[in-house]
Backbone and ligand atoms as CSV (ligand in chain L), in Angstrom:
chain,resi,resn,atom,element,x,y,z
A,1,UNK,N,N,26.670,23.386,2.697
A,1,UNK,CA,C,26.939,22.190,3.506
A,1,UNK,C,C,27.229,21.009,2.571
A,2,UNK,N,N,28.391,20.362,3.104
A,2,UNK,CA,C,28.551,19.259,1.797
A,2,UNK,C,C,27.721,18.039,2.273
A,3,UNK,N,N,27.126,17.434,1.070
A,3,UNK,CA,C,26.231,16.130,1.217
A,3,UNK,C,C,26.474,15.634,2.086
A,4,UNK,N,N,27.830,15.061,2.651
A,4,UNK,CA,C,28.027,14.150,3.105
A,4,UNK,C,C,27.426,14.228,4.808
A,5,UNK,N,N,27.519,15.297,4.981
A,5,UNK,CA,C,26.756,16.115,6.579
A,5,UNK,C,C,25.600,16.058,6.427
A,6,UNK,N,N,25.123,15.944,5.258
A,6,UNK,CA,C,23.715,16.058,5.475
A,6,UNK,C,C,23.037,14.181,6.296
A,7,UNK,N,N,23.847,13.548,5.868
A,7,UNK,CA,C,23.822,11.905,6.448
A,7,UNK,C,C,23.964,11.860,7.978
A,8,UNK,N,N,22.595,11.351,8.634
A,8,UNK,CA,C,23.255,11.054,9.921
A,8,UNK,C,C,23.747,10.018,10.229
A,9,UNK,N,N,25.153,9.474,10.156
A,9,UNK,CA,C,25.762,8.402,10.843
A,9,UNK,C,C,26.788,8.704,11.596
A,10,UNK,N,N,27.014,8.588,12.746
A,10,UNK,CA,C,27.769,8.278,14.072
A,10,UNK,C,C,29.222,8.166,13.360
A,11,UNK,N,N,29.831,9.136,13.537
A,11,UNK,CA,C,31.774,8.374,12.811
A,11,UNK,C,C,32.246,7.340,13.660
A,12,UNK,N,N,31.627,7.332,14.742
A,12,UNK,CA,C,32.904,6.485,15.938
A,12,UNK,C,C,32.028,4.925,16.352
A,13,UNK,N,N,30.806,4.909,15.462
A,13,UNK,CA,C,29.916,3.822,16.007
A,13,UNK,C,C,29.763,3.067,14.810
A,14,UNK,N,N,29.632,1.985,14.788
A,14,UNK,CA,C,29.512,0.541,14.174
A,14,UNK,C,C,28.456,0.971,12.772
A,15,UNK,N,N,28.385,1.406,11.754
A,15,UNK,CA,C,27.544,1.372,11.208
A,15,UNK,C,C,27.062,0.152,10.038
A,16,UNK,N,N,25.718,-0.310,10.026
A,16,UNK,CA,C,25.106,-1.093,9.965
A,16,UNK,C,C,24.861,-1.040,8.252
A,17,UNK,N,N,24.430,-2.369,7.572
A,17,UNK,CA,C,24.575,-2.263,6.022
A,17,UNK,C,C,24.007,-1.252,5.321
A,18,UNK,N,N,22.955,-1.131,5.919
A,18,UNK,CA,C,21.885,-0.047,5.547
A,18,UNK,C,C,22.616,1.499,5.692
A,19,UNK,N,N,23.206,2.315,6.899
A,19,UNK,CA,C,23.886,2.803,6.840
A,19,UNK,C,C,24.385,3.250,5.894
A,20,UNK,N,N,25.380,2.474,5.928
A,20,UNK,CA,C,26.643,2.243,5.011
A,20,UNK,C,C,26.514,2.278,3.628
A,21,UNK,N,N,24.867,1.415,3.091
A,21,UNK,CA,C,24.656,1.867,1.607
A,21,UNK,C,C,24.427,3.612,1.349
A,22,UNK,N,N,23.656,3.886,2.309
A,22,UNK,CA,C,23.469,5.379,2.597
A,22,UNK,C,C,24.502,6.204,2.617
A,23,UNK,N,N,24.963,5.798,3.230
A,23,UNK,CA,C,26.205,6.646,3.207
A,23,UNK,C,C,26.825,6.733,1.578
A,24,UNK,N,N,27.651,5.404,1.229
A,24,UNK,CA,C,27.898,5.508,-0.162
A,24,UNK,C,C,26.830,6.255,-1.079
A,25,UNK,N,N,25.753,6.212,-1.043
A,25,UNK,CA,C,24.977,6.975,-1.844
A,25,UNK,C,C,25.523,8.409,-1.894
A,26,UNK,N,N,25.094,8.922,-0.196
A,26,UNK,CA,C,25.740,10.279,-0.517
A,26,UNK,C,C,26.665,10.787,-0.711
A,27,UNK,N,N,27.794,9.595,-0.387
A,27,UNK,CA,C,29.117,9.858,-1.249
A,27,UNK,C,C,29.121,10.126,-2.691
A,28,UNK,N,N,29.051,9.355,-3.111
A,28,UNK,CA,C,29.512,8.792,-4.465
A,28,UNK,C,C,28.468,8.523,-5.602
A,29,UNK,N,N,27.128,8.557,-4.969
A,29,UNK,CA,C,26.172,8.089,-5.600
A,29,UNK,C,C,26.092,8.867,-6.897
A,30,UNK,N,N,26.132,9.931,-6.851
A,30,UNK,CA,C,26.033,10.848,-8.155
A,30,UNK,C,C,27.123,10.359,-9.130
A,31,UNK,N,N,28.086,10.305,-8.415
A,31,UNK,CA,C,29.514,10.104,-9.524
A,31,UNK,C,C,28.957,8.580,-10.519
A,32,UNK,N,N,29.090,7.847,-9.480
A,32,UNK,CA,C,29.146,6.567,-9.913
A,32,UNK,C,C,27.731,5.971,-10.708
A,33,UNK,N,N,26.479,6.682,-10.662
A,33,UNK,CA,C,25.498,6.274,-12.010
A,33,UNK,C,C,25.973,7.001,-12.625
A,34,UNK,N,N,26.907,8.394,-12.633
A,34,UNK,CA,C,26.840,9.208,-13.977
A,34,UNK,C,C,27.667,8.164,-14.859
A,35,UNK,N,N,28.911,7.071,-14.220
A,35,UNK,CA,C,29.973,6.642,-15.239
A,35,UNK,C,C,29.178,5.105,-15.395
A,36,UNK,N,N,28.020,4.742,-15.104
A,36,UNK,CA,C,27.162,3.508,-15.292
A,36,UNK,C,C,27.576,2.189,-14.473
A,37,UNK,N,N,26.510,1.356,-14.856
A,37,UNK,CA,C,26.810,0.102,-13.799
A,37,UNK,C,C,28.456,-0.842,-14.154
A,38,UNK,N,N,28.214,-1.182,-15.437
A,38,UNK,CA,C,29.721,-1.262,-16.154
A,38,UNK,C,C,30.871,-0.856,-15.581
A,39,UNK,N,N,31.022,0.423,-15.426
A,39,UNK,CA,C,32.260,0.809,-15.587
A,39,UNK,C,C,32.828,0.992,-13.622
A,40,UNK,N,N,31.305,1.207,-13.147
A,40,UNK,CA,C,31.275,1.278,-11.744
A,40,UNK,C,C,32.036,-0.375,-11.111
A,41,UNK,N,N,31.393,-1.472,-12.151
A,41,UNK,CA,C,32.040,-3.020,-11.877
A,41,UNK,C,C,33.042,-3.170,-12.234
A,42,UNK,N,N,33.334,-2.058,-13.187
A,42,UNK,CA,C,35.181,-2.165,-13.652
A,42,UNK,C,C,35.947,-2.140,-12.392
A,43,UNK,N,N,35.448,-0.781,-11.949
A,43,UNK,CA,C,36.289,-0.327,-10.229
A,43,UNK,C,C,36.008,-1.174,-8.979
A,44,UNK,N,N,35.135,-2.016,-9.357
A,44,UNK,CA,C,34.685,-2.826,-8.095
A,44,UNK,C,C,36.068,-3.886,-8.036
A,45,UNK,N,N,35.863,-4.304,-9.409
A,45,UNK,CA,C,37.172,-5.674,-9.261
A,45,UNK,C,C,38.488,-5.185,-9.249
A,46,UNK,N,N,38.421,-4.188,-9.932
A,46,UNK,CA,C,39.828,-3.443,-9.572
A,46,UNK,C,C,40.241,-3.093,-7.924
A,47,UNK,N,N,39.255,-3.247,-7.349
A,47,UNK,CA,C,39.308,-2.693,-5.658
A,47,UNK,C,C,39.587,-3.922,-5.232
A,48,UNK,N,N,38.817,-4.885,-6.053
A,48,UNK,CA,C,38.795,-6.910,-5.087
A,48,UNK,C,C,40.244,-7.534,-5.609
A,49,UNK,N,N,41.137,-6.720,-6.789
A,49,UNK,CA,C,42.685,-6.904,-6.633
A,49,UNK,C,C,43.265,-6.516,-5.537
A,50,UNK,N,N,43.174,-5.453,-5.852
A,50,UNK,CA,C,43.964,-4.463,-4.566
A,50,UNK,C,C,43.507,-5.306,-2.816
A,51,UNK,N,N,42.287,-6.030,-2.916
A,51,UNK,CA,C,42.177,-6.767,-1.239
A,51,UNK,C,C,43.030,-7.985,-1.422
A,52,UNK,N,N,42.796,-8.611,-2.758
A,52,UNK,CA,C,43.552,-9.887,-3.236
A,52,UNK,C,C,45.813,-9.603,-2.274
A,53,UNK,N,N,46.007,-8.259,-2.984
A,53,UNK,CA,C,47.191,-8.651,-2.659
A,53,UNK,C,C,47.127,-7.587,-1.039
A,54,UNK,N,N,46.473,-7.404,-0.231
A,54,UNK,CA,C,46.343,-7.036,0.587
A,54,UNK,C,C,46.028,-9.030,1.864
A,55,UNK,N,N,45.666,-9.232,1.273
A,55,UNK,CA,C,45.329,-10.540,1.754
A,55,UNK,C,C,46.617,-11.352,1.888
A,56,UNK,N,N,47.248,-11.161,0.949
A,56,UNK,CA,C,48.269,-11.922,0.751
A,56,UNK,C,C,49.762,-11.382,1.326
A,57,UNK,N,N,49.618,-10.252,0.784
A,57,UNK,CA,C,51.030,-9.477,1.143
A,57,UNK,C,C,50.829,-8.186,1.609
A,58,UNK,N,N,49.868,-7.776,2.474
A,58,UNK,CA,C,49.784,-6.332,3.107
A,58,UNK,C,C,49.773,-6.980,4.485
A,59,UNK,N,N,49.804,-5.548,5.205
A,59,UNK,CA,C,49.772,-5.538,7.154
A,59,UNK,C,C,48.177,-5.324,7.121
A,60,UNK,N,N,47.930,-5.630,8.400
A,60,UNK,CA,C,46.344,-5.797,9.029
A,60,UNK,C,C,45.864,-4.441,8.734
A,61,UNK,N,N,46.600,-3.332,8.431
A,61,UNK,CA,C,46.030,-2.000,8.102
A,61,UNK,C,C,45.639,-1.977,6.908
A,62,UNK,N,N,46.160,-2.624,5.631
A,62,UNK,CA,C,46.134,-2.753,3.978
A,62,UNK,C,C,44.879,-3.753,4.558
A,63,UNK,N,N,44.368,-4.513,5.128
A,63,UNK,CA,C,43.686,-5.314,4.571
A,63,UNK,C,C,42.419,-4.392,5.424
A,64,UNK,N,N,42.457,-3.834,6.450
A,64,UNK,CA,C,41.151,-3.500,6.699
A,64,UNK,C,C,40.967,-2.256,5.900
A,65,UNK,N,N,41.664,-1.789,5.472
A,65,UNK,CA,C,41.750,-0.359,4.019
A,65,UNK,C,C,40.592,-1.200,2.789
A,66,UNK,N,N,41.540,-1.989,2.072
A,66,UNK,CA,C,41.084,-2.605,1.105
A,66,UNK,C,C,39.407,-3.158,1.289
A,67,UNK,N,N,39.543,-3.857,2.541
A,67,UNK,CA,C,37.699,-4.377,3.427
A,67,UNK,C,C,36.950,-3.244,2.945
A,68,UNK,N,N,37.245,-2.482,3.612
A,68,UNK,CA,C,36.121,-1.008,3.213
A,68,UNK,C,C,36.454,-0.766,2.005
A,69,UNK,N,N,36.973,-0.489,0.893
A,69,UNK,CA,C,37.023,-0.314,-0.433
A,69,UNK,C,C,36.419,-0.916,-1.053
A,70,UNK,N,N,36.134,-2.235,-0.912
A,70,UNK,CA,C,35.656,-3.222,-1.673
A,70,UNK,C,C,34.222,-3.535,-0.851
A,71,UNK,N,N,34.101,-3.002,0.550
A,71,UNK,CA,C,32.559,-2.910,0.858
A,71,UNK,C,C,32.004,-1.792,-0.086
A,72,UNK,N,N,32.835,-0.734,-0.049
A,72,UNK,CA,C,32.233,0.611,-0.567
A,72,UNK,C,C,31.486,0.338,-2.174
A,73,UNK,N,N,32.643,-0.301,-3.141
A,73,UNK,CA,C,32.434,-0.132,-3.992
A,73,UNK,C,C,31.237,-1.122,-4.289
A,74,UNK,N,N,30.825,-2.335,-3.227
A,74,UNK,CA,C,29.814,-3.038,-3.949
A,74,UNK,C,C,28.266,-2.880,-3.555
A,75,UNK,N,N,28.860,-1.846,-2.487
A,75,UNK,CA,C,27.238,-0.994,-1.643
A,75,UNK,C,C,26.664,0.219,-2.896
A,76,UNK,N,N,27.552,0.840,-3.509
A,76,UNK,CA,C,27.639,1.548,-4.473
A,76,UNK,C,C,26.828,0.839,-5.531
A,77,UNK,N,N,27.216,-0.465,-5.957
A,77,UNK,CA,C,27.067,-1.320,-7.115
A,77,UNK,C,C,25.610,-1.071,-6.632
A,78,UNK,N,N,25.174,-2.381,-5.554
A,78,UNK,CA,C,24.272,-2.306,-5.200
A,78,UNK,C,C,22.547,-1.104,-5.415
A,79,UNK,N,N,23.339,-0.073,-4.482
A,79,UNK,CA,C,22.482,0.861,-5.304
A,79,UNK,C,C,21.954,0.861,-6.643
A,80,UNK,N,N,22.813,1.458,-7.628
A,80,UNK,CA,C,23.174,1.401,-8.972
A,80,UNK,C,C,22.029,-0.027,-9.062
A,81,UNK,N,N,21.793,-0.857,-8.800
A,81,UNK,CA,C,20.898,-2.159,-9.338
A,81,UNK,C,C,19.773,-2.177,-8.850
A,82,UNK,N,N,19.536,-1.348,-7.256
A,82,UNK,CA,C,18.882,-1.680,-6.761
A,82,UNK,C,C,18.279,-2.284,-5.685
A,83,UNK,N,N,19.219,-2.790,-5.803
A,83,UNK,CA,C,19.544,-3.815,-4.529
A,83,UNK,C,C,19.972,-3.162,-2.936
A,84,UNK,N,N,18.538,-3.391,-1.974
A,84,UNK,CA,C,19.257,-3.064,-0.598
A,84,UNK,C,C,19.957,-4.184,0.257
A,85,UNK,N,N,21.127,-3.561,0.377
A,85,UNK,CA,C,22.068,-4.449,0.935
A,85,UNK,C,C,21.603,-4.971,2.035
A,86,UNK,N,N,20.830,-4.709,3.051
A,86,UNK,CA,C,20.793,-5.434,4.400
A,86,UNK,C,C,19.595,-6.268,4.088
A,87,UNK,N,N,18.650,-5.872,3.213
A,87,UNK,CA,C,17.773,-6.909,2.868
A,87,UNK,C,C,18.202,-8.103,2.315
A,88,UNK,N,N,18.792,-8.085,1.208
A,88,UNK,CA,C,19.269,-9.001,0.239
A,88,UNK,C,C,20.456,-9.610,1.423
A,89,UNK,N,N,21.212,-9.127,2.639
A,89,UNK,CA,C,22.114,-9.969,3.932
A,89,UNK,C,C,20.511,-11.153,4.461
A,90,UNK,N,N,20.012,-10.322,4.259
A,90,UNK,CA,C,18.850,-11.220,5.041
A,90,UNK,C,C,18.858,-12.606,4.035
A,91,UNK,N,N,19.312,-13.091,3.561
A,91,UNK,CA,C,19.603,-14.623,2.353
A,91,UNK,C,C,20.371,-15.513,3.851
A,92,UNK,N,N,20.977,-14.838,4.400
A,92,UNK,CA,C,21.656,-15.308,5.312
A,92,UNK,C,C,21.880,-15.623,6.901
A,93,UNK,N,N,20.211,-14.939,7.065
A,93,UNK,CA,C,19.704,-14.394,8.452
A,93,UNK,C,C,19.711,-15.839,9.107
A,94,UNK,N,N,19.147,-16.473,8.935
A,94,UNK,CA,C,18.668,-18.047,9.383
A,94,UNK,C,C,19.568,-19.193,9.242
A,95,UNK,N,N,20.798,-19.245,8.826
A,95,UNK,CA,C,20.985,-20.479,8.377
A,95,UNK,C,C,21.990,-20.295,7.145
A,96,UNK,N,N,22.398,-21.406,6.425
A,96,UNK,CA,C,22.727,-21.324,4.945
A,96,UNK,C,C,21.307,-21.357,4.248
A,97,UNK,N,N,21.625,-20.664,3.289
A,97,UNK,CA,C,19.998,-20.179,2.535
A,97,UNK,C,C,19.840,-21.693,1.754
A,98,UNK,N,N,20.878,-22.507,1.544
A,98,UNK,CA,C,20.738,-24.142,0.689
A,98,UNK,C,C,20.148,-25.170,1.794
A,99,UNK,N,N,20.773,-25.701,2.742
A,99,UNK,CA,C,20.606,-26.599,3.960
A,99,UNK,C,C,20.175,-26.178,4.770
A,100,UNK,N,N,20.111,-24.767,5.309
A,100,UNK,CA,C,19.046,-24.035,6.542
A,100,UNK,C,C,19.919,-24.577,7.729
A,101,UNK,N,N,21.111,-24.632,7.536
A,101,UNK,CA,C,21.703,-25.309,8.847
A,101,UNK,C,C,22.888,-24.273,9.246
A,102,UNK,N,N,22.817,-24.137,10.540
A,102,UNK,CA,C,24.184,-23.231,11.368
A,102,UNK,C,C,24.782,-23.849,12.124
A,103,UNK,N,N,26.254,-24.351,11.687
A,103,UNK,CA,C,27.301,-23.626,10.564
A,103,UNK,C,C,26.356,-24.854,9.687
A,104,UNK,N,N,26.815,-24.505,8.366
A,104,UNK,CA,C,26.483,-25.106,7.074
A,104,UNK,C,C,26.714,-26.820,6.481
A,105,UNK,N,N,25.783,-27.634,6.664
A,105,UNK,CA,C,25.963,-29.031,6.313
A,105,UNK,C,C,26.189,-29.311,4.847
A,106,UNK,N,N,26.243,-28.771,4.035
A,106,UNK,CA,C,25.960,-28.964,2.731
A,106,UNK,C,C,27.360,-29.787,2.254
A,107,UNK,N,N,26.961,-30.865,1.035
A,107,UNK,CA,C,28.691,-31.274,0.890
A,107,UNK,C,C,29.467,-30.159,0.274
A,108,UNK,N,N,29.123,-28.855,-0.285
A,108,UNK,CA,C,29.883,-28.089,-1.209
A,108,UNK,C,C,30.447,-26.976,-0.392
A,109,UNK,N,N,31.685,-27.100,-0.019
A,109,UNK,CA,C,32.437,-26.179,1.004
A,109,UNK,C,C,31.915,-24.492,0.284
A,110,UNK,N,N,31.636,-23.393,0.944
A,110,UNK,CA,C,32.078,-21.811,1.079
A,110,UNK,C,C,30.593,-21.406,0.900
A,111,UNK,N,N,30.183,-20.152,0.901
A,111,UNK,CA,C,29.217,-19.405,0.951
A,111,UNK,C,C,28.252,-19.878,-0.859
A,112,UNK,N,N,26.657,-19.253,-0.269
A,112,UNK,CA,C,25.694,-19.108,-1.112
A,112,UNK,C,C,25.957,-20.393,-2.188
L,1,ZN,ZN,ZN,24.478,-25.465,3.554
């Protein structure tokens, strides 16, 4: 049975960060500590090009392709550090994690 069956997540249903790190684990997880955190961040930004000109110059299909590529590869990262992704979303549960305000008062426009 290949790993990836061994994961229970729903193909046709919304899956959630946690999920989704799971999932990448049993994807890829083996591959990606064998080639280290390094080289795993090599492919991460190499994936956040590929959304870059998907953003810019792809159809709504290139960009939701690229979305998941570049979720994949940083749920992956994640692992690899340690880091659980839906916990560490929780920075964001309440508010801006700086001003505690929804939407965000702060004078410094964009996220974190
Ligand atoms: Zn703020």
């Amino acid at each position: 049975m290949p790993v990836w069956r061994a994961v229970a997540v729903p193909s046709q249903a919304a899956m959630d960060l946690a999920d989704f790190q799971t999932q990448m684990r049993a994807l890829y997880g083996d591959r990606d500590r064998g080639r280290g955190l390094a080289r795993t961040f090599a492919w991460f930004t190499e994936e956040c090009g590929e959304l870059s000109r998907a953003l810019f110059r792809g159809t709504p299909a290139d960009r939701e392709h690229e979305f998941a590529d570049v979720l994949a590869w940083l749920a992956s990262l994640a692992d690899q550090a340690g880091v659980d992704l839906a916990r560490a979303a929780q920075r964001y549960a309440d508010g801006c994690p700086r001003c505690g305000s929804a939407p965000c008062a702060c004078d410094r426009p964009g996220a974190g």
